[in-house]
TORDREN-17859 format. One record per residue (C-alpha): residue number from 1; residue in three letters; z, y, x. Coordinates in steps of 0.2 Angstrom, whole numbers, plus 5000, padded with zeros to 4 digits. Example, Ala and Ser with C-alpha at 12.3 -4.5 7.8 and 13.67 -1.06 7.14 Angstrom:
2
1/ala/5039/4978/5062
2/ser/5036/4995/5068
! end
This chain:
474
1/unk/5000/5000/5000
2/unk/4994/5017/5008
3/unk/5007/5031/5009
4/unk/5001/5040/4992
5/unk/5004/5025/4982
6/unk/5018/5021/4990
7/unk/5024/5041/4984
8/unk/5018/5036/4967
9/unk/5021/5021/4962
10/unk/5039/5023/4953
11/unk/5058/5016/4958
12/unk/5057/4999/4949
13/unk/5044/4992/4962
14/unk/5051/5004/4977
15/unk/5066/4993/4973
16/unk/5056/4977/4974
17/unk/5044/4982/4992
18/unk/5063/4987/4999
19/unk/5071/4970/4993
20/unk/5057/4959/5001
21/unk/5055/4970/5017
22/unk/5036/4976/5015
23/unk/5043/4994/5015
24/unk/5060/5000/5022
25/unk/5070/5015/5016
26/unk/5068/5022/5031
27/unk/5050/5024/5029
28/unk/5052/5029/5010
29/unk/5062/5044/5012
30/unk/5053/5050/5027
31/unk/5037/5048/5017
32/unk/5045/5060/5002
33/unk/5055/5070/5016
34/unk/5035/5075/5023
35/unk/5028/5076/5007
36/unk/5042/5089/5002
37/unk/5038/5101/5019
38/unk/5017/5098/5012
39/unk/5019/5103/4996
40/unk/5035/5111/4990
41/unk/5031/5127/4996
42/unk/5020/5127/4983
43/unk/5031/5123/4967
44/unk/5049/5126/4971
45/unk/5055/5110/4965
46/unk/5070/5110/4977
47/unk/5087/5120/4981
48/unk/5090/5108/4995
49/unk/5083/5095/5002
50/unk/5097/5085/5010
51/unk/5085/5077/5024
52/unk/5098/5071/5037
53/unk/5108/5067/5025
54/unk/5096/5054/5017
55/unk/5089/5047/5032
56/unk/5106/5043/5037
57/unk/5109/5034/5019
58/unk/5092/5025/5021
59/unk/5097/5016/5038
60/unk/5112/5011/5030
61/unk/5103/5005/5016
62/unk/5092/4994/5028
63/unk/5103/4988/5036
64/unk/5113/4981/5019
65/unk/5098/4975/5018
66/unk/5095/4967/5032
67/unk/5112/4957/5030
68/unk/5107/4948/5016
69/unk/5113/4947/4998
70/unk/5115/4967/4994
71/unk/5098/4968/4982
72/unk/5103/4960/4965
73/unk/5121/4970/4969
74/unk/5111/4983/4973
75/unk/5097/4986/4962
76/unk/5091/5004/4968
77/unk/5095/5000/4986
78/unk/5087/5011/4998
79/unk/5077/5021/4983
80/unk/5078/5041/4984
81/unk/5084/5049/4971
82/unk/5082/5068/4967
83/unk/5097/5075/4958
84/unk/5095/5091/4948
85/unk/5109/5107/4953
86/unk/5120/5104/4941
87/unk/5128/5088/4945
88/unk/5139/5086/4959
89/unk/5134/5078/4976
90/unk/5149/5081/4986
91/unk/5148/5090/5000
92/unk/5135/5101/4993
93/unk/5136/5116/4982
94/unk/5131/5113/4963
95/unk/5123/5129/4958
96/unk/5118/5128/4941
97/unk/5104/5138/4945
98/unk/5115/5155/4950
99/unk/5119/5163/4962
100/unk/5139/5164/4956
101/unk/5143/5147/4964
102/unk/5158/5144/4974
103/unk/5164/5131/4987
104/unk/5156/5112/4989
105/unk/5160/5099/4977
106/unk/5173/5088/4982
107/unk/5167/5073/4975
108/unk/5151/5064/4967
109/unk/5148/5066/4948
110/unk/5152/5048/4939
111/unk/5131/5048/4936
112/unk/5130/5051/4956
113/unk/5142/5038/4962
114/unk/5134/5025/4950
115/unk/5118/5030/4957
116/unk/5126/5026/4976
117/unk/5133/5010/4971
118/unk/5116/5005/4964
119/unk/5112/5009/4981
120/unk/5103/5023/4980
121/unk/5099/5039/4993
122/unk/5100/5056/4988
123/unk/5085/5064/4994
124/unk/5090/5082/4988
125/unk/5095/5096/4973
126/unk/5081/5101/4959
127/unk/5080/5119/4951
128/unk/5084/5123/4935
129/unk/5086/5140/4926
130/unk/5104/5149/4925
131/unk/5117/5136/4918
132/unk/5101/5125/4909
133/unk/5100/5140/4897
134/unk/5082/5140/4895
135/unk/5067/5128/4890
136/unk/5060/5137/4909
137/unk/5062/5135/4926
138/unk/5064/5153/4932
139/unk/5079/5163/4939
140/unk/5083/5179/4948
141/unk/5090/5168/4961
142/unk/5080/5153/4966
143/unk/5063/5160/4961
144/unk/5052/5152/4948
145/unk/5045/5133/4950
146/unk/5028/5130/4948
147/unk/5019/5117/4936
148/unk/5010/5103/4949
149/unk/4996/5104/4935
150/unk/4994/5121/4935
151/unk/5002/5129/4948
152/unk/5001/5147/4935
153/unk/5010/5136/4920
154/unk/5027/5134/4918
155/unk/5036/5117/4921
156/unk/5047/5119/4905
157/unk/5066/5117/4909
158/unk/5081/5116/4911
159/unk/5077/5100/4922
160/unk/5059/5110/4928
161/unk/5062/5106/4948
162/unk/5067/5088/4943
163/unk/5050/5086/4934
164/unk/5039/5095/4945
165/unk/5046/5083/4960
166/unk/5042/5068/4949
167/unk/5026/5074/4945
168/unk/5020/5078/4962
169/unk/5027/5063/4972
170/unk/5041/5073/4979
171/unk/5053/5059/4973
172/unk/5051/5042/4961
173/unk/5065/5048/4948
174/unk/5075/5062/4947
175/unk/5093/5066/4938
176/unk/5091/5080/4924
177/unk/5101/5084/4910
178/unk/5097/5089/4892
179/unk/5107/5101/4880
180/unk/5094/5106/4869
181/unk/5077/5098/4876
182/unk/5080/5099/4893
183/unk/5072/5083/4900
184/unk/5060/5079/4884
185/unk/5052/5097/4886
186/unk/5050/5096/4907
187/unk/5042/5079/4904
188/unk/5030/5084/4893
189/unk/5024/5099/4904
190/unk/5023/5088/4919
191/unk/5014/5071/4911
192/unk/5033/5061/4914
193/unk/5043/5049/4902
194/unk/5057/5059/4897
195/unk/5072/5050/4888
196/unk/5087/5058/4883
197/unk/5099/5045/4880
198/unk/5112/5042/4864
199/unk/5126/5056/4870
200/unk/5139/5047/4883
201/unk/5125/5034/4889
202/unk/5125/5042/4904
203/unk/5143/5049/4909
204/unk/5145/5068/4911
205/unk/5160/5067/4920
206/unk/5169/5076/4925
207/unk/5160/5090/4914
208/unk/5163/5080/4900
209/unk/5158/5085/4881
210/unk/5146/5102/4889
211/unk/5142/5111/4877
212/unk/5153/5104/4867
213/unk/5145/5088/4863
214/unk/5125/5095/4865
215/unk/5124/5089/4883
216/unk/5117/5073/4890
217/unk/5113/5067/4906
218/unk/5097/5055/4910
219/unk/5085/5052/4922
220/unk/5064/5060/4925
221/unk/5052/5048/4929
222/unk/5031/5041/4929
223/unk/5034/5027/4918
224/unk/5046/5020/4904
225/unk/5049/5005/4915
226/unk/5055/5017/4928
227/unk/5067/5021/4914
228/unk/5073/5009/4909
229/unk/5076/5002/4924
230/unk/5086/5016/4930
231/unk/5098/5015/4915
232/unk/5102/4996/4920
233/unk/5106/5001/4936
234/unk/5118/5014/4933
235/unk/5127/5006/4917
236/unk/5141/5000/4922
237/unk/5156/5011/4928
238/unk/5169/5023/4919
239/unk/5165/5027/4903
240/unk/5166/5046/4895
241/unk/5176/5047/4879
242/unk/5165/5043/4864
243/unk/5154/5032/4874
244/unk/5141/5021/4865
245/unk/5143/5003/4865
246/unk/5134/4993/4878
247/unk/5114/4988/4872
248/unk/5113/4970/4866
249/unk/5101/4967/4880
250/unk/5094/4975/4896
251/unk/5084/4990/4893
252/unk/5071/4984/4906
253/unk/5070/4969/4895
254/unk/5066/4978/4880
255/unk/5051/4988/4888
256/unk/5045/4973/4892
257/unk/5044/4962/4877
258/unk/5033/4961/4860
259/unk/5038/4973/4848
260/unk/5041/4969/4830
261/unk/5029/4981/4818
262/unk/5040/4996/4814
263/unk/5043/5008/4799
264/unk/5037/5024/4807
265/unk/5039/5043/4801
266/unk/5029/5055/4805
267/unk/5033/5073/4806
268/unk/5027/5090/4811
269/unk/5037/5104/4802
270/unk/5045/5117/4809
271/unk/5058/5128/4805
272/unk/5057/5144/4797
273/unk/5053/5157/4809
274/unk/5038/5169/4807
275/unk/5037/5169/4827
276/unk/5035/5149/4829
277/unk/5013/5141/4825
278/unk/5012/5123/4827
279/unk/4998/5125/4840
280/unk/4980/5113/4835
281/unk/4981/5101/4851
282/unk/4999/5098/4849
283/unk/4997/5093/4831
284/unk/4982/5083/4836
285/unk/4990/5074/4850
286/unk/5005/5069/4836
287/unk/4989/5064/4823
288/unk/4983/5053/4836
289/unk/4998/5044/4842
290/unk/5000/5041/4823
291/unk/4983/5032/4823
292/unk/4986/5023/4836
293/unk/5003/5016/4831
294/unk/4993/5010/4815
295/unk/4982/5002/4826
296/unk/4997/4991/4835
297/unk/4999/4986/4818
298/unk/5015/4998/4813
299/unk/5016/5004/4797
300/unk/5017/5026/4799
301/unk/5022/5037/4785
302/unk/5022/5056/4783
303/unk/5041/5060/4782
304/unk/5044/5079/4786
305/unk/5061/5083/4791
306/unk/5072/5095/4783
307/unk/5079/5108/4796
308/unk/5089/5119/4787
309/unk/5085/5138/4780
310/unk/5087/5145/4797
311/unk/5077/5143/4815
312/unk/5087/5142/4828
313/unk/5100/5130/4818
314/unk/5118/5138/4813
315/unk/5124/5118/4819
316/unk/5115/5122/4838
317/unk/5119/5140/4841
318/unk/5139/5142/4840
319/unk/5141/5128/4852
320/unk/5124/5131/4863
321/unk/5132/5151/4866
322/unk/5151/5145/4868
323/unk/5146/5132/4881
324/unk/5137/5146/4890
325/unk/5153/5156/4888
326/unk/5163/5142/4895
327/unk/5152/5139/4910
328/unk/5151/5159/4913
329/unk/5169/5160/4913
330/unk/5172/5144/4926
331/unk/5161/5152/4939
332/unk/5171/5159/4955
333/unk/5159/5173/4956
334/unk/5154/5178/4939
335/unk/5149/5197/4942
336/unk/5133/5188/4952
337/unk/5127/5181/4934
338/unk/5108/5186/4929
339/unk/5110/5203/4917
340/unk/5104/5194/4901
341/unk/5115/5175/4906
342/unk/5132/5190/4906
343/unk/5127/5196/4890
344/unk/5125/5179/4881
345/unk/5140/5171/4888
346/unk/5147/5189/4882
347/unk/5141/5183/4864
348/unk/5146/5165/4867
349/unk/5165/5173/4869
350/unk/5164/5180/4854
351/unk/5162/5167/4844
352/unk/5180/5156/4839
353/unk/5184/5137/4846
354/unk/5188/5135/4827
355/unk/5171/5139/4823
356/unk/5164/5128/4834
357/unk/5174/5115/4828
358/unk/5173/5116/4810
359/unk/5155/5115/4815
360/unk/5156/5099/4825
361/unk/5166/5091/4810
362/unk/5151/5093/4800
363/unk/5140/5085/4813
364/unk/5138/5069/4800
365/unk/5133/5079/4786
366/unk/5119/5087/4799
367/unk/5115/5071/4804
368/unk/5110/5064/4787
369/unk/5100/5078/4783
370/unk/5091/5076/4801
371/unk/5089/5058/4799
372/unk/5081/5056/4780
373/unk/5067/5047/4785
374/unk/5076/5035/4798
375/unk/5085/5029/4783
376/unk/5067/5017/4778
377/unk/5061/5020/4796
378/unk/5065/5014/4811
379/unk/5056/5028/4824
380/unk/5054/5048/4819
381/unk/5036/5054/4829
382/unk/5036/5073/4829
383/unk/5029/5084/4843
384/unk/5040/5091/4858
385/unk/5036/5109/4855
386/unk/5022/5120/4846
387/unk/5013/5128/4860
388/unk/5005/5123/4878
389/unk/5015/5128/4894
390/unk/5017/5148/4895
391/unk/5012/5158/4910
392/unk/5024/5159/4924
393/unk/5034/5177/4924
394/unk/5032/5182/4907
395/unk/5051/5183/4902
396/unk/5054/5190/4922
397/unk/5068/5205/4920
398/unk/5068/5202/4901
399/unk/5084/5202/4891
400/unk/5093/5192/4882
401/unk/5087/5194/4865
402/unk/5070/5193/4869
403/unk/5072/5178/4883
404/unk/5081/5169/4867
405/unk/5067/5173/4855
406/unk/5055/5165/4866
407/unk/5067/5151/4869
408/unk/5068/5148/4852
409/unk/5050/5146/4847
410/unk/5051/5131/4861
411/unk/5064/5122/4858
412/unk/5064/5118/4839
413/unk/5059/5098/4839
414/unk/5070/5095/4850
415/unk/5087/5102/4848
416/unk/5091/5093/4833
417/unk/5094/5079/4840
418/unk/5105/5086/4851
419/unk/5115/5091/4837
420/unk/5117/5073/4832
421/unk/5118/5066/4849
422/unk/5105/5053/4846
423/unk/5090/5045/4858
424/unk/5074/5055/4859
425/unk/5061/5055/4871
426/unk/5044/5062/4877
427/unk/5029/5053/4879
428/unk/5012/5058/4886
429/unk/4998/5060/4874
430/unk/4982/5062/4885
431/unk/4978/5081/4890
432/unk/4973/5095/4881
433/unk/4958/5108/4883
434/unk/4967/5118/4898
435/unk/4969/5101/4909
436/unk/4988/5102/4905
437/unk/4998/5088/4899
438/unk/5001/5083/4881
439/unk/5015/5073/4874
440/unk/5022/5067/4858
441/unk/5043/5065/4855
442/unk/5049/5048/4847
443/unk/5066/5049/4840
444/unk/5076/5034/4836
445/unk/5093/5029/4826
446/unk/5109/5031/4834
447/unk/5113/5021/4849
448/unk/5094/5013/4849
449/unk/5088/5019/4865
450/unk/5079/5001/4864
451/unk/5067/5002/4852
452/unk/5062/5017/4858
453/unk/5058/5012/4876
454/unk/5049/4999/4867
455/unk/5040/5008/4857
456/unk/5034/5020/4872
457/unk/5030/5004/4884
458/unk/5019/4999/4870
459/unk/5010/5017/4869
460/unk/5012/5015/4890
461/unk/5002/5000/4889
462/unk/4987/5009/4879
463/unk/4989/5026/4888
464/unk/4993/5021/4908
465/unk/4996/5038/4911
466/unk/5007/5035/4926
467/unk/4991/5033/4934
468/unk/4988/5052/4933
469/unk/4991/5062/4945
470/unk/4989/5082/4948
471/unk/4975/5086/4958
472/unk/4980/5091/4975
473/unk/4996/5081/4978
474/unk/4987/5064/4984
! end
């Protein structure tokens, strides 16, 4: 396998080349430790690139290996990982994308010390916008971070420098985190499978319940395999409170076997807003995926979603403002902050914990309303957001309310599902007229991440779009 396929071809087969010595780790992480010095410089995927670090971390891992017995306790022995600036490495600072960051963590996030007892290296730190407020990859700070497919083109956010490194072969997977479309909406931009996982799959310790419940971790990658073959890896460990039960069966078992025919809902409503147009490719590429799902021989329904009378959601926004407020407040150096991020956490302050609470004990009502037609269906297919990838610097030195206003008219598929905590996930839908990515969202029942990496290998296995690649990254 030559160098650029070796980049490219995703962490479940790294995993495999490392086990039976074709490739070391060694050679894989000073593959994507080169390709980072070619091509970052052109996307600003990464804060730091921890490149001693790692090559240290892969010698170790080959000499595991090289003892014998380390891959099946191991499974991502040896692989580089990218980790998005949010989650703790320790040793390094966690930025959340500001400049108003204080000392080193101390420790590893739970999700990063999984990740090392799989076996793992970290390879280095993705951007993301100021506290993963925005559906863009773009701060005063760290500078913008640039779409591989379009260099112009935004990569969405928050978990933008995590996708862009995917997307280029700066790394096989990548950490990111989602409160309100944060790895669905990247993916989509940058051509990647995007699952946000059942709230608690993945432990946000020890931020535990961020945004006070809206908050996921997960993982960025080419393919559902990939996936799903991360989340085995990292399953087992502590548990944050309210975590799911364990899957009946591997999730790398599931993207692998026959699927049943399913009861599928279609959907592309939005919420009332007189700023927000479903744009034509994006419904065509939902039309589309709905014809070919009735091909695989599923039965699929038009069943619209009822949002609510109001876009963003009353349910989203007191706890999406008060989480910023929290994190605003927890920063060592908070008179750093971006002008507009200062004047929604400002906001965020205002609003009462009993609010926010009262809220939350409403979050089954929500959900029933959310989830209608997963009451006769098994899957919800919607589209990820209305409109192709903005230009890169449009909201630069903006405010608040207009930053938000443009946020909002992103985000809309996808943060109700954050408000019910349930699995969603972005999956490519070919390319539209401008060469950029399209992708449809699947949306499953609580605590069935299963069927819907199922569901997307199936669609994977019609559309191998991990076989695309941006032109000039090869």
């Amino acid at each position: 396998m030559d160098a650029t396929e070796l980049a490219y071809a995703g962490i479940a087969k790294q995993a495999e080349l490392i086990a039976a010595g074709e490739v070391s780790s060694r050679e894989l992480v000073d593959l994507y430790l080169e390709r980072i010095e070619r091509y970052d410089g052109q996307l600003n995927a990464f804060r730091v690139v921890l490149g001693e670090r790692a090559r240290m971390e892969a010698d170790q891992a080959d000499a595991r290996r090289g003892a014998g017995g380390e891959s099946s306790q191991r499974p991502l022995l040896g692989v580089p990982i990218a980790v998005k600036d949010e989650i703790d490495v320790a040793g390094e600072v966690t930025t959340h994308g500001t400049n108003a960051y204080g000392d080193p963590a101390r420790a590893d996030a739970e999700v990063v010390r999984r990740v090392r007892a799989a076996g793992a290296v970290i390879i280095g730190k993705t951007h993301m916008p100021e506290f993963g407020m925005f559906p863009f990859t773009e701060s005063a700070t760290f500078g913008v971070t640039r779409n591989p497919w379009n260099p112009e083109r935004s990569t969405g956010g928050s978990s933008g420098g995590s996708a862009a490194a995917v997307a280029a072969g700066l790394a096989g997977a990548a950490l990111a985190g989602d409160g309100g479309g944060s790895i669905r909406i990247p993916a989509a931009r940058c051509g990647l499978f995007g699952l946000k996982p059942q709230r608690a799959r993945v432990p946000l310790a020890p931020h535990i319940d961020a945004w006070y419940g809206l908050a996921v971790r997960g993982v960025l990658t080419r393919s559902v395999t990939d996936s799903a073959y991360f989340l085995d890896a990292i399953a087992a460990g502590p548990q944050d409170p309210g975590a799911p039960p364990a899957p009946e069966r591997p999730f790398l078992q599931a993207a692998g076997e026959p699927i049943p025919r399913l009861r599928i809902a279609v959907s592309t409503r939005l919420p009332p807003s007189p700023l927000t147009r479903l744009h034509p490719e994006h419904r065509a590429a939902v039309e589309e995926t709905a014809e070919l799902l009735r091909s695989l021989g599923h039965e699929v329904n038009v069943r619209e979603v009822d949002h609510g009378p109001l876009a963003p959601p009353l349910e989203f926004v007191p706890r999406y403002l008060r989480g910023i407020h929290d994190e605003a407040g927890a920063m060592p150096h908070p008179e750093r902050l971006e002008r507009r991020t200062r004047a929604m956490a400002f906001i965020g302050g205002l609003i009462p914990p009993a609010l926010v609470e009262r809220v939350r004990a409403r979050e089954s009502q929500i959900a029933a309303r959310y989830n209608a037609a997963l009451a006769d269906h098994d899957v919800l297919l919607t589209p990820v957001f209305p409109a192709p990838a903005p230009e890169l610097g449009g909201l630069e030195g903006r405010g608040w309310l207009w930053t938000s206003t443009a946020a909002s008219s992103i985000v809309p598929y996808c943060v109700p599902w954050n408000v019910t905590g349930q699995p969603a996930c972005s999956v490519p839908a070919g390319f539209g007229s401008n060469g950029l990515p399209r992708s449809v969202q699947l949306v499953g029942r609580p605590n069935d991440e299963a069927t819907l990496i199922s569901l997307a290998a199936q669609i994977e296995a019609e559309r191998p779009w991990a076989q695309d690649r941006p032109p000039g990254f090869s």
